[in-house]
N, C-alpha and C positions, 0 to 999 in steps of 0.2 A: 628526828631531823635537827640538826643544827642552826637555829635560825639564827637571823642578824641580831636580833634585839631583846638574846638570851647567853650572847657573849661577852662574860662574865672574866677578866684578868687583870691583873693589878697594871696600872699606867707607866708603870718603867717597860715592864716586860714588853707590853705592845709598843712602847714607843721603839725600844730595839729590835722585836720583829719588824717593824714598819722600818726602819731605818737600813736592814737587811737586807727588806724588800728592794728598796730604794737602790742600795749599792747593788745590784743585779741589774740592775736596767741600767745606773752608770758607767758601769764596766760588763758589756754583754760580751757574752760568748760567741765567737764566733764573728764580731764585725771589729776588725783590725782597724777600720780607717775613724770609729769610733772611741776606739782606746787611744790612737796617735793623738785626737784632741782633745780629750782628755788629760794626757800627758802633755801636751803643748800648753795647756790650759793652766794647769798646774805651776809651771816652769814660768808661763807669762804674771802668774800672780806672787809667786816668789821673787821675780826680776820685779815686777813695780813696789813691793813691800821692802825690798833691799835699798831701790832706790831711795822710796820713802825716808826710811830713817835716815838714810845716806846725803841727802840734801841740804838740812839741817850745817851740817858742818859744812858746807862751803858757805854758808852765809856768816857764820862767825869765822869764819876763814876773812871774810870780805869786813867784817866790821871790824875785828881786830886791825887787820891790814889800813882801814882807814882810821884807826886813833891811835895810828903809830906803832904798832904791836905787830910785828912777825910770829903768826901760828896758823904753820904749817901741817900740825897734825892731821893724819888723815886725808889730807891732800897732796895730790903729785906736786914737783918744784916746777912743774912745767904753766901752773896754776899760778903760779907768785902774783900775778898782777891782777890789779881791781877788775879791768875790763874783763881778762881770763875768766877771775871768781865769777864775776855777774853774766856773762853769754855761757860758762859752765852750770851756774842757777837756774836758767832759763830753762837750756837743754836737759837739766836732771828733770825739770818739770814739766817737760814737753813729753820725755821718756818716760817718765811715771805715768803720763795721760795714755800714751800709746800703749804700753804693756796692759794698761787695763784694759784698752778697746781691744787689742788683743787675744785677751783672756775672756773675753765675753765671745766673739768671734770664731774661735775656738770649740766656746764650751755650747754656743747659742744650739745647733744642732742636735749634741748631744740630750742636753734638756729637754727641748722639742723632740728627739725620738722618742725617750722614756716617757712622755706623758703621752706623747700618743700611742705606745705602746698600752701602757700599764689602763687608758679609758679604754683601751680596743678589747684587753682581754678581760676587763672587766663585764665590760657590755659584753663580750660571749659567753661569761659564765652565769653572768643572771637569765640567757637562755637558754644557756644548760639547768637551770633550777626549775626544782619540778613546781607542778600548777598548785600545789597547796602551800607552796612559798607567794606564788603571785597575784593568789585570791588574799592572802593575810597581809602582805606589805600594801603601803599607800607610794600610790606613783610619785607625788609631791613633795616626802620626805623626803624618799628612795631617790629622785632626782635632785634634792639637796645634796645629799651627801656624796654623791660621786659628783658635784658641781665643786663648791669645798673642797674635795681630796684632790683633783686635779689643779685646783688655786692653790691648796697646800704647796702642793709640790714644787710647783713656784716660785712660791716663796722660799721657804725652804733651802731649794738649790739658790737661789740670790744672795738671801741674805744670811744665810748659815755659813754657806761655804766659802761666799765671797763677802763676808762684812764681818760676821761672829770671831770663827777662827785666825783669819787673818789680824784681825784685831787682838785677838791673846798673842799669837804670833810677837806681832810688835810691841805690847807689852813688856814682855822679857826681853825682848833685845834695846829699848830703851831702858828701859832699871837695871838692865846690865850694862850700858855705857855711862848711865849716872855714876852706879860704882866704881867703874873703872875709870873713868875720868875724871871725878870729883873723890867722893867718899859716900860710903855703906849708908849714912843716914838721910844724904840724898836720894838713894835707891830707894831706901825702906819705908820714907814719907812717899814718894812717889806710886809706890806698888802698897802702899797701906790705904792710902786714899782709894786709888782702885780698887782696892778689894773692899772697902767700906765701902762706897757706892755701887759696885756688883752687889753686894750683900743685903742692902737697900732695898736695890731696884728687882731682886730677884723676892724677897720677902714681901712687899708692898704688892708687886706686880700679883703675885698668887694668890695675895689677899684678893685683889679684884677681880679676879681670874671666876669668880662667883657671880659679878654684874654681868660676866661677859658671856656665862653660859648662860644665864639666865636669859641675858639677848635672842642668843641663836637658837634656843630652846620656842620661845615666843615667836620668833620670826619663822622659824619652822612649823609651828601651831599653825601661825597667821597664814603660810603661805598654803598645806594644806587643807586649810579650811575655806580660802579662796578659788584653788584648785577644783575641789571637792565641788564647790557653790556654783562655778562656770559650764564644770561639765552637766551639772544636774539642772541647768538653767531654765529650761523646757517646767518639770517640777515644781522648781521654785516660784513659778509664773503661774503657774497652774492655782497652787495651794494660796498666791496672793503672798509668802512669806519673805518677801525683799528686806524689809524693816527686822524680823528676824534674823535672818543673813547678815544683816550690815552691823547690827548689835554682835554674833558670834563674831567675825572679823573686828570689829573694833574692841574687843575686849579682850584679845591677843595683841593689838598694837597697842593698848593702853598698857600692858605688860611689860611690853617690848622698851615704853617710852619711859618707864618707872624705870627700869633696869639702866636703859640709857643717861639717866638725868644720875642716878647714882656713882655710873662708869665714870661719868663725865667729872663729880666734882671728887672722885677718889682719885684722879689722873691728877687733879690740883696738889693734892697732900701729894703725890709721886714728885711730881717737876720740881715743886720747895721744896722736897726733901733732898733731892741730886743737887737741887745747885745751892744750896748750905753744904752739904759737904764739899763739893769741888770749890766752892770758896774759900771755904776754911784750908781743902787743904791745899791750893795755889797760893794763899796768905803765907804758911808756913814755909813753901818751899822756895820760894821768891824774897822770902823775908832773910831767911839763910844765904841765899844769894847775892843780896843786898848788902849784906855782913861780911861776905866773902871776896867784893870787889870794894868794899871800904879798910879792905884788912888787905889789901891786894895780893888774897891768894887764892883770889881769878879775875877772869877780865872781865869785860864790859861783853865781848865775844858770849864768852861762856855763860854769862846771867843771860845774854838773847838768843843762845842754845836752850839754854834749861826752859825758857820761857815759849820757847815754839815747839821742843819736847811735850810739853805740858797740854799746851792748846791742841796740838795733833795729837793725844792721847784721848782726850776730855770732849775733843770734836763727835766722833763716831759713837761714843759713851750717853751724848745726850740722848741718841737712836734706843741704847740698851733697853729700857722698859716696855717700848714699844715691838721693837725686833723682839725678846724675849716672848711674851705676850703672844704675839703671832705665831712667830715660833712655837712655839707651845701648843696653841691652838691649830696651829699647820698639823701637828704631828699628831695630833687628835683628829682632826679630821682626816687626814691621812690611815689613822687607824680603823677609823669608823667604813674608809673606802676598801680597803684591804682585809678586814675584815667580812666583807660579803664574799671575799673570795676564798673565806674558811667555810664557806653554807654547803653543807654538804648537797650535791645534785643527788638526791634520792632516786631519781631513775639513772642510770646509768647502763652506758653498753656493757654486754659479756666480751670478755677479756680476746675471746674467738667469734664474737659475733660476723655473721653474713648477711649480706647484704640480699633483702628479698630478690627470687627470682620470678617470672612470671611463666606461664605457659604459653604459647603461641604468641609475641606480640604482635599488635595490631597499626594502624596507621587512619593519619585523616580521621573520620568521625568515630570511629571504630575505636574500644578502649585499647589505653596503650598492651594491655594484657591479658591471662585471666586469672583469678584467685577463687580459692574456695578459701569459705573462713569459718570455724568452728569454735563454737563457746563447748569445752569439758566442761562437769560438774564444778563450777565455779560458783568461788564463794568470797564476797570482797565488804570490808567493811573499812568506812571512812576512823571512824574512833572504835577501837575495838568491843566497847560496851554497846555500839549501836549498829548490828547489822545491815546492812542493805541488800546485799544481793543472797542466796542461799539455792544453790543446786541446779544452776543455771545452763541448760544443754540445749543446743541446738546448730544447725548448720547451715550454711546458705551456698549454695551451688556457684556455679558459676555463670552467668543469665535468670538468673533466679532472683526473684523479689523476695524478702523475708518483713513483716510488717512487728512489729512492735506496739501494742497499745496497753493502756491502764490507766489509773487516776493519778493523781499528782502525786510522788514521792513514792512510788512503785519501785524505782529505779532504772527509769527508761533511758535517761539522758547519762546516768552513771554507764550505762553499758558503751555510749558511745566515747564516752573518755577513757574505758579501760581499753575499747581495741584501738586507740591511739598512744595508749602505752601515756597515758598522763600519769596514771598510778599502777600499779602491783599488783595482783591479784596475792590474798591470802594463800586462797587453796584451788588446786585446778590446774587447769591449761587454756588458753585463748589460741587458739595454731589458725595459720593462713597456709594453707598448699601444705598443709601433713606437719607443720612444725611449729612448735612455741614461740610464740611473737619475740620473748625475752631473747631469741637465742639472734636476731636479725639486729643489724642497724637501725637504731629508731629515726636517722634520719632516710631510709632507704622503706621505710613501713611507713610513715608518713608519706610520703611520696605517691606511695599506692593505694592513699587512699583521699577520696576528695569530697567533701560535706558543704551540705547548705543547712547551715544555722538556722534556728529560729529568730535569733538577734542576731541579726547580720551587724556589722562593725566594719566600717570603711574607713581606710587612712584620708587624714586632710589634704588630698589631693586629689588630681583630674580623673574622672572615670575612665579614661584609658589607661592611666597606671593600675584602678585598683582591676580591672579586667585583666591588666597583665600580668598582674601581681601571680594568677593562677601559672605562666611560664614565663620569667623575668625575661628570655630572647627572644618572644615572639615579637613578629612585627606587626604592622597597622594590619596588612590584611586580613592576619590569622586572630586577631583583635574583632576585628568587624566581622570576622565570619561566625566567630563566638559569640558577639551580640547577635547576630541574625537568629543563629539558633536560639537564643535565649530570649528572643522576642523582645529585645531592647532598643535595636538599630533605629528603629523610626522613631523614637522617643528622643533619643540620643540626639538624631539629625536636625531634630526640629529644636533645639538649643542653641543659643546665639555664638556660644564655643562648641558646639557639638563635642568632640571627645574631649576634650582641654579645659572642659567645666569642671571646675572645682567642685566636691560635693559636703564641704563643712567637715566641720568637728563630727569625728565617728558619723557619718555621712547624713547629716541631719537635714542639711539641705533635701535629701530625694524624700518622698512616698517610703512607704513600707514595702510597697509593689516593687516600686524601682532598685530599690534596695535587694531584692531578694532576687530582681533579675540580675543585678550587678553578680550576686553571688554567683547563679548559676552559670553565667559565661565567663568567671572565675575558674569553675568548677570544669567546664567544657574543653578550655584551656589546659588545664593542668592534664587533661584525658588520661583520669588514673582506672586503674583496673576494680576498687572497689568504690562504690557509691556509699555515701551513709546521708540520710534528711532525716535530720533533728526538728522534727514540727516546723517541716520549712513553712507549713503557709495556715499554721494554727493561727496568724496573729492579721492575717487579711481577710476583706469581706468577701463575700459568694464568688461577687463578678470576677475579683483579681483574681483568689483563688481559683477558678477552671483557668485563668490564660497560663497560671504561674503551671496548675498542674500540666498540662501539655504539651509545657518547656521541661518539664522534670520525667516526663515520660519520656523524651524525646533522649533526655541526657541518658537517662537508666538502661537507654536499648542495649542487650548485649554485655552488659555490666553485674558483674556483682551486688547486688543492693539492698544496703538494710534499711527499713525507712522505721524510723517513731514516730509517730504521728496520734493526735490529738481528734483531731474529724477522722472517722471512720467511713465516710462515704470516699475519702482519699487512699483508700488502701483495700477493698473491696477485689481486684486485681489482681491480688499478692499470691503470689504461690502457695504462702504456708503466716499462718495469722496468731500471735502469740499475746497470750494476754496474761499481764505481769501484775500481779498483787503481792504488796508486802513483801517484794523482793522473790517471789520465788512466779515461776510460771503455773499458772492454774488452768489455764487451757490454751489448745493448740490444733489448728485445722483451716482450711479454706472457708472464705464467708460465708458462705452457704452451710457447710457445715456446723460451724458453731452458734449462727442461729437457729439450725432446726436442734442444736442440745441445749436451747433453754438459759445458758448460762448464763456465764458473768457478764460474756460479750454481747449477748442477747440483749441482759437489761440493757447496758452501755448506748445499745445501736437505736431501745426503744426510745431511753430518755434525749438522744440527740433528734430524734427523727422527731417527736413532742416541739423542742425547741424550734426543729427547721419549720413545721407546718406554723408556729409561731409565729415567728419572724415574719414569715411568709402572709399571713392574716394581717400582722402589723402595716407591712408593706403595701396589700391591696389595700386596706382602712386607707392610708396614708397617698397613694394614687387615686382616690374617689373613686374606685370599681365596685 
């Protein structure tokens, strides 16, 4: 797999991939009225940079005019008079304000489609990337850097396209009317200076360009380790370690403030060093000019051309260090965003894939369909040095319970993320209704299947979303008909919001109970054709567990259903009872069955049934019986 944070290419290269990138979303295929502003946008920043240098001369138009001196160059005869030159002044500069608003106006859209384009397909391709990319990224960075690439671009489009180049632009067409108007060595000082403090500001800036990762490095640390600290909150309270926490978090901001205090006084040595040279070189070019109207060959006009040439050169130039800077680091974050959308999606559909069909579908409580699902001699392993799964056969009917037990690291909970197609199988076949899962739509195989977790995980929002979540168009009824079956409704009613209750961070607010019920009218909702329960109710006590199982019986009727399950008194019922060691199945039969053979499953059922009469002894000591 191609991960993010093993892509390895030199910093030009990426910046001109990213910059490729970039021209495809400002010039998209296909939206005509997109390219019209673009091209309007263009033409509006060309007219106000024309104007730009163009204004210049009616002011020495206007000052010659006024110390007696007719110089008309470059200006119409229709301009001769003071008042002309000065409401002509105005309006060049009203014009130049407009053409910019303009160009903004124009372009504004444009900008805003591509970044909302380029976060949209970002964000679908990180859920195209398969689950061994989203168990190994941190949400914190990961949220950094598509935060960053989208500010990048921003910037970028602002002050690259409308500040950077416009600015070279005008460069050479003032040092070429210096030349032309004056002589070569007023150009050469003028465009020597320039390039001496480009030269500067590009040299100095990249020196520092080290404090400033250094920053975003630490503040990236900082933030998740903040991240990290909040959602494990529960934990952290637990263990008493706040004062640990606050030390890991300040020891990343104390990084952060090292690096800062350093940015901050190398930005000193930057700013002295720009304005010694634009000192030095407005001394030289003004000093010539001085010479030049004492030698009277130029006027007083032309030394307060040269001089607001100068300043309007030098104006936008003081920005350089900082635009560059940014720039830079736009284009690196930019990279680092665009870059996740080199992550190869390791699951991917077949080129023909089909979309699963069902048998019979069904309606109302009744599954939407029906599936047979088959594990062939399957054999899967996470790192190829460490097996997990070996010679895995088995089928599950259609109305048929199939139960799944074994000790921890069996690979029971592996088998539930291979028939949802999270990873590959090495060797084998996984088929649903006679065919290779690989050969369907993963999002159409998904669909047809619907799981209650052992760790349920609810979004920070109202229990009627995440119950909808199971069919984003259901309405309130078919909502509350889901919680009824799931044995939720009366819970729910007796909340101050009832369905509109928020239920926290990954739903911390509820019960484990409540939580698992939430799942199952998720589940009821979605009424897919196969069932899978991942130790839905390994993680609740006696009592919860029979109410939750009775809602799970309820769901399983008629369904497909694989269950893994942890308590064995929850799966006693099952059609056919498989008991997984070390990745390979060691025995297989109905409950009764396998413990009249002694086995593995035998011990298993003794040593729980030890525990229950335990507990149980605990509990009567503990009620005075």
């Amino acid at each position: 797999m191609r991960q993010f944070d093993t892509i390895h290419e030199s910093g030009n290269n990426n910046h001109l991939r990213t910059l490729a990138f970039l021209g495809r979303y400002l010039w998209p295929a296909g939206h005509l009225d997109l390219k019209v502003r673009v091209t309007l946008a263009v033409a509006a920043l060309l007219t106000a940079r024309g104007i730009s240098v163009y204004t210049p001369m009616l002011f020495r138009a206007l000052v010659d005019h006024l110390g007696g001196q007719s110089r008309l160059e470059w200006v119409p005869l229709a301009l001769a008079t003071p008042i002309a030159l000065v409401v002509s002044y105005g309006l060049a500069r009203i014009l130049q304000q407009l053409f910019g608003e303009l160009r903004d106006f124009a372009f504004i859209r444009v900008a805003q489609h591509a970044q909302r384009t380029i976060a949209l397909q970002t964000f679908q391709h990180l859920h195209q990337l398969s689950l061994a990319f989203h168990l190994e990224r941190q949400t914190g960075g990961l949220s950094r850097v598509i935060e960053r690439g989208i500010r990048g671009i921003q910037f970028v489009l602002t002050f690259m396209l409308f500040n950077i180049l416009p600015t070279l632009v005008e460069i050479v067409l003032v040092t070429s009317i210096l030349v032309y108007e004056f002589n070569a060595l007023f150009g050469g000082i003028a465009f020597g200076t320039i390039a001496i403090y480009i030269a500067f500001t590009l040299i100095v800036t990249d020196w520092r360009l080290k404090y400033r990762k250094q920053m975003n490095q630490s503040d990236s640390e900082a933030n998740n380790k903040a991240i990290d600290s909040l959602l494990n909150f529960e934990t952290v309270k637990y263990f008493g370690n706040e004062e640990h926490e606050y030390q890991r978090y300040d020891t990343s901001l104390a990084r952060y403030e090292t690096a800062a205090v350093k940015s901050q006084r190398s930005l000193g040595v930057l700013n002295l060093g720009q304005g010694t040279v634009i000192g030095i070189g407005l001394v030289l070019i003004l000093a010539m000019a001085v010479n030049g109207v004492e030698n009277k060959q130029i006027t007083i006009g032309d030394f307060v051309l040269i001089n607001t040439y100068m300043i309007q050169l030098f104006l936008p130039l003081n920005f350089l260090g900082f635009v560059y800077r940014e720039v830079k680091q736009s284009l690196i974050d930019m990279d680092k965003m665009f870059e996740l959308r080199l992550v190869d999606a390791e699951i991917a559909d077949a080129p023909n894939a089909a979309a699963l069909q069902y048998h019979a579908p069904g309606d109302g409580d009744q599954p939407a369909g029906q599936a047979t699902v088959e594990f062939r001699d399957v054999h899967f392993a996470y790192q190829s040095n460490r097996p997990i799964l070996k010679e895995i056969n088995f089928t599950v009917q259609p109305g048929h319970t199939v139960a799944i037990v074994g000790p921890s690291g069996a690979g029971k909970s592996t088998i539930s993320r291979l028939l949802f197609r999270f990873y590959d199988i090495q060797s084998g076949s996984i088929q649903i209704n006679g065919q290779d899962i690989r050969q369907y739509t993963q999002q159409s195989l998904r669909a047809a299947i619907g799981i209650v977790p052992q760790d349920t995980v609810l979004f920070n929002d109202t229990i009627a979303y995440n119950i909808q979540y199971g069919n984003p168009s259901a309405g309130p009824e078919q909502i509350e008909h889901a919680s009824r079956l799931a044995q939720i409704h009366d819970f729910v009613e007796g909340l101050p919001e009832r369905y509109e209750t928020r239920v926290g961070e990954r739903g911390l607010k509820l019960s484990g109970g409540e939580k698992q019920r939430v799942a199952i009218a998720r589940t009821i909702l979605k009424n897919p054709a196969i069932l899978l329960l991942d130790e839905a109710t390994s993680a609740l006590d006696s009592h919860t567990e029979k109410e939750i199982q009775s809602a799970l019986q309820a769901v399983a009727r008629g369904r497909t259903t694989l269950i893994i399950a942890h308590r064995l008194s929850t799966i006693v019922d099952a059609d056919e009872i498989l008991v997984l060691k070390a990745g390979q199945i060691v025995e297989r039969g109905r409950h009764t069955e396998l413990l009249q053979a002694g086995g593995e499953y035998y011990q298993m059922w003794q040593k729980q049934q030890e525990v229950r009469r335990y507990e149980a002894e605990l509990e009567r000591i503990g009620s005075g019986d």
